[in-house]
C-alpha positions as CSV (number, residue, x, y, z in Angstrom):
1,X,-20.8,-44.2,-58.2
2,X,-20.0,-41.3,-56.1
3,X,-18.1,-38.6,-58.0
4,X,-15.6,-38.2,-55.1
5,X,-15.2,-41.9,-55.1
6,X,-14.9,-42.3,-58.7
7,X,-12.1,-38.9,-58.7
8,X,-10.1,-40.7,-55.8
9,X,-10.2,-44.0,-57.8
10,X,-9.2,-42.6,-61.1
11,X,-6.1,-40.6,-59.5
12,X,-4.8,-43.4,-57.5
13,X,-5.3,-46.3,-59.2
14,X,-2.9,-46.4,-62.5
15,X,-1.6,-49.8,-62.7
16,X,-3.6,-52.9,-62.0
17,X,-7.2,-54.1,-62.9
18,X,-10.3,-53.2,-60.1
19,X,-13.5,-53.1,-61.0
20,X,-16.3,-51.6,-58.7
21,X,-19.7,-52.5,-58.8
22,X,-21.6,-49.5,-57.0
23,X,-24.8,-49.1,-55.5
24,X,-26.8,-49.0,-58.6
25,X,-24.9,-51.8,-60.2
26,X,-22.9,-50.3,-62.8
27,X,-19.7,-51.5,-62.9
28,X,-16.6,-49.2,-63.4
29,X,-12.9,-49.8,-64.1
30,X,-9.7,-48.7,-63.0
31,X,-6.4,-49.1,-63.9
32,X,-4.2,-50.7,-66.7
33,X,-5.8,-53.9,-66.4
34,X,-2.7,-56.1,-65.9
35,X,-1.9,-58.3,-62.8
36,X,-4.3,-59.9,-60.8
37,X,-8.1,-59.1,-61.3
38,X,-10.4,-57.6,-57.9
39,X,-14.0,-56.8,-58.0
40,X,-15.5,-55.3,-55.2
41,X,-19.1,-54.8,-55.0
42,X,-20.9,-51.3,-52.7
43,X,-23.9,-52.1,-51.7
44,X,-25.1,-48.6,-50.3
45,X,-24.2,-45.0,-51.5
46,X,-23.6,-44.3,-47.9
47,X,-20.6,-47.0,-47.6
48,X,-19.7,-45.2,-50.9
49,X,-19.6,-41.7,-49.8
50,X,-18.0,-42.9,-46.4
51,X,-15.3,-44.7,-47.9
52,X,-14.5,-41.9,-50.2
53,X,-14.2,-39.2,-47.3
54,X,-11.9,-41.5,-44.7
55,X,-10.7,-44.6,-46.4
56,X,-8.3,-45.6,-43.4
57,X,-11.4,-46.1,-41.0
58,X,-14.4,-46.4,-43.5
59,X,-13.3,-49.4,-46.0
60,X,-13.0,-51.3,-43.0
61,X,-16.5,-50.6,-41.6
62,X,-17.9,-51.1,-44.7
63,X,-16.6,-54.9,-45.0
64,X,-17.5,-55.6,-41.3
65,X,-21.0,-54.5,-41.9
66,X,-21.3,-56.1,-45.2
67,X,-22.0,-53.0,-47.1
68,X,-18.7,-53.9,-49.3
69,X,-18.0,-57.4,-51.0
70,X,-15.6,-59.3,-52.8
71,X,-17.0,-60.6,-56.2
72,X,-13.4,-61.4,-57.0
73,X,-10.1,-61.4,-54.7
74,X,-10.1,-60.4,-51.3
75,X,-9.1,-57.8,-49.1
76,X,-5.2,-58.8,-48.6
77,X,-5.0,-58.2,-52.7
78,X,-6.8,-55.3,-52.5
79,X,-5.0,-53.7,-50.1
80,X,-1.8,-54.9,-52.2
81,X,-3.5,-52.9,-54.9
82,X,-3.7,-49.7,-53.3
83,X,-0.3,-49.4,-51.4
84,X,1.6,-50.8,-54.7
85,X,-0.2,-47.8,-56.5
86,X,0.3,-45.3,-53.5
87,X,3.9,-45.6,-52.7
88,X,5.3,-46.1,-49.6
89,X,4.4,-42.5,-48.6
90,X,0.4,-41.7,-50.1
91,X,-0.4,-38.4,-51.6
92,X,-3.5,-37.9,-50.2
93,X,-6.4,-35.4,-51.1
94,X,-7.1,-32.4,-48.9
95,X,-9.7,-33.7,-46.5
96,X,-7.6,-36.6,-45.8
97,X,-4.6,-34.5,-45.0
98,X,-7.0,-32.8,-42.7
99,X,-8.5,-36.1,-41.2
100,X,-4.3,-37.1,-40.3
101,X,-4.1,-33.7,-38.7
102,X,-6.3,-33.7,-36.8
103,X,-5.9,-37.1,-35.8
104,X,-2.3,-36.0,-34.7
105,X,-4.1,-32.9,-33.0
106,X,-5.9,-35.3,-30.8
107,X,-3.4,-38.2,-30.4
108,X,-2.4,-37.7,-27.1
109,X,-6.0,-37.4,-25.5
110,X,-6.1,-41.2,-27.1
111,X,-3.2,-42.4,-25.9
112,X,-3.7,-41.8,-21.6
113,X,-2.6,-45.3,-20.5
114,X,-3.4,-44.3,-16.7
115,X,-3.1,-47.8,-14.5
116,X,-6.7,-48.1,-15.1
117,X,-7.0,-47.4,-18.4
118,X,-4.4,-49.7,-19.1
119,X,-5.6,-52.5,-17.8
120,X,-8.8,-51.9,-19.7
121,X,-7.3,-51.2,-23.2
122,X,-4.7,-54.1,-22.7
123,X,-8.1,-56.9,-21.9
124,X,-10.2,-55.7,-25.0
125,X,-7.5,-57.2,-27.4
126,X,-5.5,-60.2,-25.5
127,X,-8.7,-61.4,-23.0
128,X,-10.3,-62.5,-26.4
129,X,-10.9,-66.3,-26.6
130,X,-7.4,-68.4,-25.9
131,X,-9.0,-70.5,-28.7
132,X,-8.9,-67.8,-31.3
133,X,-5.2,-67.3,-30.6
134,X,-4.5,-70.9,-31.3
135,X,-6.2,-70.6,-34.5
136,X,-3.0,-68.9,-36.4
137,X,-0.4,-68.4,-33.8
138,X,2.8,-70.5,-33.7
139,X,2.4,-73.8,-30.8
140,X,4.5,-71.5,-28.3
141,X,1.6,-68.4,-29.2
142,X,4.4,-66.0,-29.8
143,X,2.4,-62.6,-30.7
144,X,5.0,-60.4,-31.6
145,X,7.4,-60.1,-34.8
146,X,9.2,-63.6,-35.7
147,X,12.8,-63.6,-36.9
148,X,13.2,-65.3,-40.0
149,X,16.8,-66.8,-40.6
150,X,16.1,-68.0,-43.8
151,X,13.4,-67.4,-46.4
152,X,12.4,-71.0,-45.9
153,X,11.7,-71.1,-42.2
154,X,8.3,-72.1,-40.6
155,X,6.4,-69.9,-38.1
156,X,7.5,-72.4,-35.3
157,X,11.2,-71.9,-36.8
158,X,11.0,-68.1,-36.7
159,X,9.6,-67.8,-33.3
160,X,12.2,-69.7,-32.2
161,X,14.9,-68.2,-33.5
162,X,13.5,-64.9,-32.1
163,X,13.6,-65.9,-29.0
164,X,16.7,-67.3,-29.1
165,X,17.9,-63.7,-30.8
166,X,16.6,-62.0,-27.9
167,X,18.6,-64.0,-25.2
168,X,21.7,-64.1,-26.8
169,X,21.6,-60.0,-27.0
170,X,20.5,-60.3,-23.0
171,X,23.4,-62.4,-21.6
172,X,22.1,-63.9,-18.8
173,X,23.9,-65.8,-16.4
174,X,22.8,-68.7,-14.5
175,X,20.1,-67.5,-11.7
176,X,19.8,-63.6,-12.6
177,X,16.7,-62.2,-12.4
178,X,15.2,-61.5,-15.6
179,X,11.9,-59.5,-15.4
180,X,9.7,-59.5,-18.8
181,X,7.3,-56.9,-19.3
182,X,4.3,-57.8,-20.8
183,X,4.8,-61.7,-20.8
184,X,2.1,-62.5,-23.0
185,X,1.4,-66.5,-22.6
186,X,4.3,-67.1,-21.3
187,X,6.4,-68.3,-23.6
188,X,9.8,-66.1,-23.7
189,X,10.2,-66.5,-19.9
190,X,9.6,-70.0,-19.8
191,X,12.5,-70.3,-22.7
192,X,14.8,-68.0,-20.3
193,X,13.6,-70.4,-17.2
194,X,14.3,-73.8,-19.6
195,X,17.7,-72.8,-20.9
196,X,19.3,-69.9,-19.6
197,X,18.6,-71.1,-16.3
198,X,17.3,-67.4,-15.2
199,X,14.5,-66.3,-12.5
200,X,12.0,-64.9,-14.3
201,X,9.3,-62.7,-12.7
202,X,6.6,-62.4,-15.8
203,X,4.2,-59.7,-15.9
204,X,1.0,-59.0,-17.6
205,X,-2.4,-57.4,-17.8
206,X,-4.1,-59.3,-19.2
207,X,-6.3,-62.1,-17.3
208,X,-6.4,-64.8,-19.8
209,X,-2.7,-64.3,-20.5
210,X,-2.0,-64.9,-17.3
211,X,-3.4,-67.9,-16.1
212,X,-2.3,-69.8,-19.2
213,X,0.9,-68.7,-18.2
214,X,0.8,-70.1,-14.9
215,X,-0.5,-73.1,-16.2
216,X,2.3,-73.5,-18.5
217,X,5.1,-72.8,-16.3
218,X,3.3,-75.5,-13.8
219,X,2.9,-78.3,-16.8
220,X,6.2,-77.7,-18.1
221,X,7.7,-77.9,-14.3
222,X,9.4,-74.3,-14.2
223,X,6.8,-72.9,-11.6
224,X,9.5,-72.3,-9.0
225,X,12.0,-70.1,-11.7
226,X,9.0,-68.7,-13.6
227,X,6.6,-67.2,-12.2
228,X,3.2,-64.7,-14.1
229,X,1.8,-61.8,-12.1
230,X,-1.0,-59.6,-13.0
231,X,0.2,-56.9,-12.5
232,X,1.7,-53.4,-13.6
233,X,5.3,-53.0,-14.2
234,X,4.9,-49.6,-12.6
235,X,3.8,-51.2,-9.0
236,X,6.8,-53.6,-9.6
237,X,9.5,-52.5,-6.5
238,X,12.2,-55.1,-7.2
239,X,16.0,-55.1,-9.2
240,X,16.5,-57.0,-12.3
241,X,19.5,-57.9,-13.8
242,X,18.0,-58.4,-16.9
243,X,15.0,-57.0,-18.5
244,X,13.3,-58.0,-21.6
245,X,9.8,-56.3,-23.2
246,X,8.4,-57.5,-26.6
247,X,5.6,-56.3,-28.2
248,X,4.3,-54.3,-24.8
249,X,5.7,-50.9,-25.6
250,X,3.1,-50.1,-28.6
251,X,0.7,-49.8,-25.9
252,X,2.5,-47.8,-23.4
253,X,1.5,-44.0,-25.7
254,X,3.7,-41.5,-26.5
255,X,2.2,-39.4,-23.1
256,X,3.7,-42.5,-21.0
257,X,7.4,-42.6,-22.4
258,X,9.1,-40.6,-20.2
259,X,7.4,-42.5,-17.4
260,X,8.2,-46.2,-19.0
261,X,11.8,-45.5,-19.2
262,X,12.2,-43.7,-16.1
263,X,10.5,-47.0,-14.2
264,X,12.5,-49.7,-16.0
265,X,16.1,-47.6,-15.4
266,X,14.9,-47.7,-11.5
267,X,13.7,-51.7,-11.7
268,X,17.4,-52.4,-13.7
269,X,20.2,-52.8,-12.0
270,X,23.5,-50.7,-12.3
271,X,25.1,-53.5,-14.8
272,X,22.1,-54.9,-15.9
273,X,21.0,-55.5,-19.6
274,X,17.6,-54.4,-20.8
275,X,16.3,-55.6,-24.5
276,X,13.3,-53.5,-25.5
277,X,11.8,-55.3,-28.7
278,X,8.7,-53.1,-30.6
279,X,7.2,-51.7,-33.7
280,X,8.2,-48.6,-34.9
281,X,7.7,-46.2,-37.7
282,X,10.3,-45.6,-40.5
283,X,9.1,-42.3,-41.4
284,X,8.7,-40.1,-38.2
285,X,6.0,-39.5,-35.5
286,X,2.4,-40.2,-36.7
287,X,-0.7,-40.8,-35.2
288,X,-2.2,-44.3,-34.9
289,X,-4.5,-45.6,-37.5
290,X,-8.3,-44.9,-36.9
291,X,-9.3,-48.8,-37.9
292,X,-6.5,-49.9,-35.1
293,X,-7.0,-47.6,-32.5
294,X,-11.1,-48.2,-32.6
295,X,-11.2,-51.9,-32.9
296,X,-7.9,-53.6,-32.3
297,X,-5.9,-51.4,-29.8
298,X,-7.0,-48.9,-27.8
299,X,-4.5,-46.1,-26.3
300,X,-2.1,-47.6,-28.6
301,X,0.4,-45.9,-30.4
302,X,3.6,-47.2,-32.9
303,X,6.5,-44.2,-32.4
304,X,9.3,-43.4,-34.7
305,X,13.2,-43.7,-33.4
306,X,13.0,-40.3,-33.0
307,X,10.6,-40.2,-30.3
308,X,12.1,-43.2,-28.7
309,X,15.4,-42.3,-27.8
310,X,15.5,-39.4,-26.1
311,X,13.4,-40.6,-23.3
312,X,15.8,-43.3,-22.6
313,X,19.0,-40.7,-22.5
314,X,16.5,-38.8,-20.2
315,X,16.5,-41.4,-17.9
316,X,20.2,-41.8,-17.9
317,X,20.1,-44.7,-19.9
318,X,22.8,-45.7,-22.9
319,X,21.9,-47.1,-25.8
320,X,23.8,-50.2,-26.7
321,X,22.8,-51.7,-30.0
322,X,19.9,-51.1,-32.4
323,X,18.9,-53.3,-34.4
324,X,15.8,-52.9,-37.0
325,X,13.7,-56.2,-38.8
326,X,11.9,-54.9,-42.1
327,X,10.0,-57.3,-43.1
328,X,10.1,-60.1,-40.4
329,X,6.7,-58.4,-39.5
330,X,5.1,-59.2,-42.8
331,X,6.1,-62.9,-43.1
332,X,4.7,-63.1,-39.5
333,X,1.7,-61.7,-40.3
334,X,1.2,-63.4,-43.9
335,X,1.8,-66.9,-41.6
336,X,-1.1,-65.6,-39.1
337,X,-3.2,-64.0,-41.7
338,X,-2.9,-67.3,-44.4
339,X,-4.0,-69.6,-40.8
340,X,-6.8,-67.7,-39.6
341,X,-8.5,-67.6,-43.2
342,X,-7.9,-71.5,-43.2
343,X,-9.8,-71.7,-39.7
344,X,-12.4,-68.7,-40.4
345,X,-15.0,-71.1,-40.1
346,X,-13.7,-72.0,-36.4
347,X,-13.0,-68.6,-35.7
348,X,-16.7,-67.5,-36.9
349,X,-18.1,-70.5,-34.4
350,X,-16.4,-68.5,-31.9
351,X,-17.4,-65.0,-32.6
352,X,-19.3,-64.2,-35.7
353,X,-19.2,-63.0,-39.2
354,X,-18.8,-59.5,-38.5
355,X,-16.0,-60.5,-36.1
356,X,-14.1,-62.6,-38.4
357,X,-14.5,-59.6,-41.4
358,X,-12.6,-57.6,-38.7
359,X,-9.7,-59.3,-38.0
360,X,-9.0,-60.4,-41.7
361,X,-8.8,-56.8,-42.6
362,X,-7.0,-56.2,-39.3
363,X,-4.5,-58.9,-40.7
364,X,-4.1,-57.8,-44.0
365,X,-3.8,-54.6,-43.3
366,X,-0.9,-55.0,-41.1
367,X,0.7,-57.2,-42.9
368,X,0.7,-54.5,-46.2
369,X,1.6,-51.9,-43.7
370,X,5.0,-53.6,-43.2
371,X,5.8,-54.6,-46.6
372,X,4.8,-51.8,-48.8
373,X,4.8,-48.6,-46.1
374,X,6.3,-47.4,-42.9
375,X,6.5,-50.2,-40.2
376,X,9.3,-52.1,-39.0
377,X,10.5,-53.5,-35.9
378,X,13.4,-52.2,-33.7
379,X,15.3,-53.7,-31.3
380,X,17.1,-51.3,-28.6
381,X,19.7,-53.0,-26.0
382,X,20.0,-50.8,-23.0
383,X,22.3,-50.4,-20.2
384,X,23.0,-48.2,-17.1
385,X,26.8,-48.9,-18.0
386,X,29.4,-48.2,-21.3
387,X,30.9,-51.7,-20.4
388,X,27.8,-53.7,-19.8
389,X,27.9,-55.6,-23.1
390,X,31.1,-56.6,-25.2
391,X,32.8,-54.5,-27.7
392,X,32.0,-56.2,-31.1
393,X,28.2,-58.3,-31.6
394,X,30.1,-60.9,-32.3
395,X,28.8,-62.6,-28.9
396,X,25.2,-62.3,-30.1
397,X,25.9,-64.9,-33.1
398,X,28.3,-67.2,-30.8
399,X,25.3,-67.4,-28.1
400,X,22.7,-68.0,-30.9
401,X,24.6,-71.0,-32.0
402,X,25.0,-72.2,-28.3
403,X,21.9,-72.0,-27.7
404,X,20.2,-73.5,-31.3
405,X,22.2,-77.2,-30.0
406,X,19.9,-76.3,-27.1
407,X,16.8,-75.5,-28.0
408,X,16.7,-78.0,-31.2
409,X,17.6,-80.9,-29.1
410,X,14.4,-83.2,-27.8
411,X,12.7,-82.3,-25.1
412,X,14.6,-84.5,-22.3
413,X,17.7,-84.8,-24.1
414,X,20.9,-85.0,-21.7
415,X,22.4,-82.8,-24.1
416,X,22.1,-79.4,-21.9
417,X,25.3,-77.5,-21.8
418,X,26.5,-75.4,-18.5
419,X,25.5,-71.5,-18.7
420,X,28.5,-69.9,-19.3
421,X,29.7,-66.7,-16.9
422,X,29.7,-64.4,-19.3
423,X,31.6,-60.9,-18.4
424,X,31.2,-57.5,-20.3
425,X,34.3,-57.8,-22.3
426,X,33.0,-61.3,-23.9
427,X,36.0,-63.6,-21.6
């Protein structure tokens, strides 16, 4: 085995059982031998050396190429196995500390999200096959964190429920116009067109997104108060009353913040409500994973509070509420992860082998990112106004239950309750 290998092995691993099979077939144990067994299996000294000099981008190209195997467990546990030993925050050798600097030296250069570029970094990850999305997502596709009332709840239940979180913290009336950056398929406006009763102007970069938006809104009959554009929200010259972005912001990089909020403060109007929902970091600024930003999201970036919040009083925006989900993420993405494995061979009729290695460890990996290190979700209401919401959240709860008789009701059901006018004081 390679001695640097072997060295970063025996420091990290301390409790568990792996055993490595390297190169020349000798097999090698580490840790205490208790919990679940994983045997991996190098096939090359090369993936060896590789993986020992940048773990966070080389273990990954080393599955997709097949020049690493499982002989027992898979890469979810081993993952597990690693991040259980390293702690939330790693101690990392010296080369790696100097692989992270100078991934945070060059951080912004990867992160220009010009109109051009954007459009370009947004289509390599959501213009993938609608069929591959359907594979593990819920039936509404909801691609961002779920919101788990109870630890019992399905996917479909979560999803709901987050959506249903969102809208209660937006209070929207009857025929505002809600704007939602970065619609994805659809599916939050056409909940804020079905039971809110709002106007919503969708927006999107992606192609495939899109039109399945359109399509939806058309089947489901809400054409004329939802409605998809391809387009960016910086071109967008309208007022919205309400504004809602979930899961877009990750890709907007930390050069573009300034501009983001500066552009939505302008497109909000003076006492509307804007609900930014997005991954964030617990532990501070960073720089974004090399695995992530070379095969899953280009120019994207996760930012810490920190970073976050003084763009928006910049802009002259107030902060309203915050709100931060732990580990909503990693139930999501243990649902997604546990249904793609269950349809890898579908997925691999679609793409391939090397394709399907990718986005298991793209899957895992996220998922052990939010339960055993430093991602979470926040959720940041914003306002041009002091009085724009109630005092108390007590209204957030109230709505959620309004609209759960709603929403849980069949389809069709005269069972559809009148909007209420809602004023900033909650009467």
């Amino acid at each position: 085995m390679n001695a640097l290998l072997r060295t970063v092995l025996n420091h990290l691993i301390k409790t568990g059982d792996l055993t490595v099979t390297d190169a020349a077939g000798v097999k090698h144990r580490f840790g205490d031998k208790t919990g679940d067994p994983m045997h991996i299996h190098f096939k090359t000294r090369r993936a060896e050396r590789a993986v020992a000099i940048n773990p966070a981008l080389k273990l990954a190209e080393a599955y997709m190429a097949g020049d690493l195997d499982f002989l027992e467990g898979d890469m979810y546990g081993l993952l597990k196995l690693v991040f259980e030993n390293a702690g939330p925050v790693a101690t990392k050798e010296p080369w790696m500390r100097a692989l992270d600097g100078a991934r945070w030296a060059g951080r912004r250069l990867q992160q220009i999200n010009t109109l051009g570029l954007a459009s370009s970094h947004v289509r390599h990850h959501y213009d993938l096959s609608g069929e591959l999305y359907r594979l593990f997502l819920d039936p509404d596709m909801q691609y961002s964190c779920a919101y788990f009332e109870t630890p019992k709840a399905t996917l479909a239940e979560a999803q709901l429920a987050k959506k249903r979180h969102i809208a209660a913290k937006l209070l929207v009336k009857e025929g505002q116009k809600l704007l939602d950056i970065g619609c994805g398929w659809g599916g939050l406006g056409l909940y804020m067109a079905r039971y809110l009763k709002a106007d919503v102007t969708g927006v999107t970069l992606s192609e495939e997104q899109h039109a399945v938006a359109n399509k939806r809104a058309a089947e489901e009959g809400l054409s004329s108060s939802a409605r998809f554009s391809l387009q960016d929200y910086r071109t967008l010259q309208d007022q919205y009353d309400r504004i809602v972005s979930v899961g877009m912001f990750e890709h907007v990089g930390v050069n573009h913040f300034a501009e983001y909020f500066q552009h939505t403060a302008r497109l909000l109007k003076r006492d509307g409500v804007f609900l930014l929902h997005a991954i964030g970091r617990s532990d501070g600024p960073g720089a974004t994973n090399p695995f992530i930003r070379r095969y899953i999201f280009p120019g994207g970036y996760i930012p810490a509070l920190s970073e976050v919040l003084p763009h928006i009083e910049r802009a002259g925006l107030i902060v309203t509420d915050i709100e931060i989900l732990r580990l909503h993420y990693a139930e999501t993405l243990k649902a997604w992860r546990e249904a793609f494995m269950a349809n890898r061979d579908i997925a691999k009729s679609i793409y391939d082998e090397r394709f399907c290695r990718m986005w298991e460890f793209y899957l895992a990996a996220s998922e052990s990112a939010f339960r055993w290190q430093n991602m979470m979700v926040f959720q940041i209401q914003i306002a041009h106004r002091q009085d724009a919401v109630p005092l108390t959240r007590n209204y957030i709860e109230a709505e959620e239950k309004r609209l759960k008789r709603l929403d849980s009701a069949p389809r069709g059901a005269n069972t559809e309750m009148p909007v209420r006018s809602r004023g900033a004081t909650g009467k």
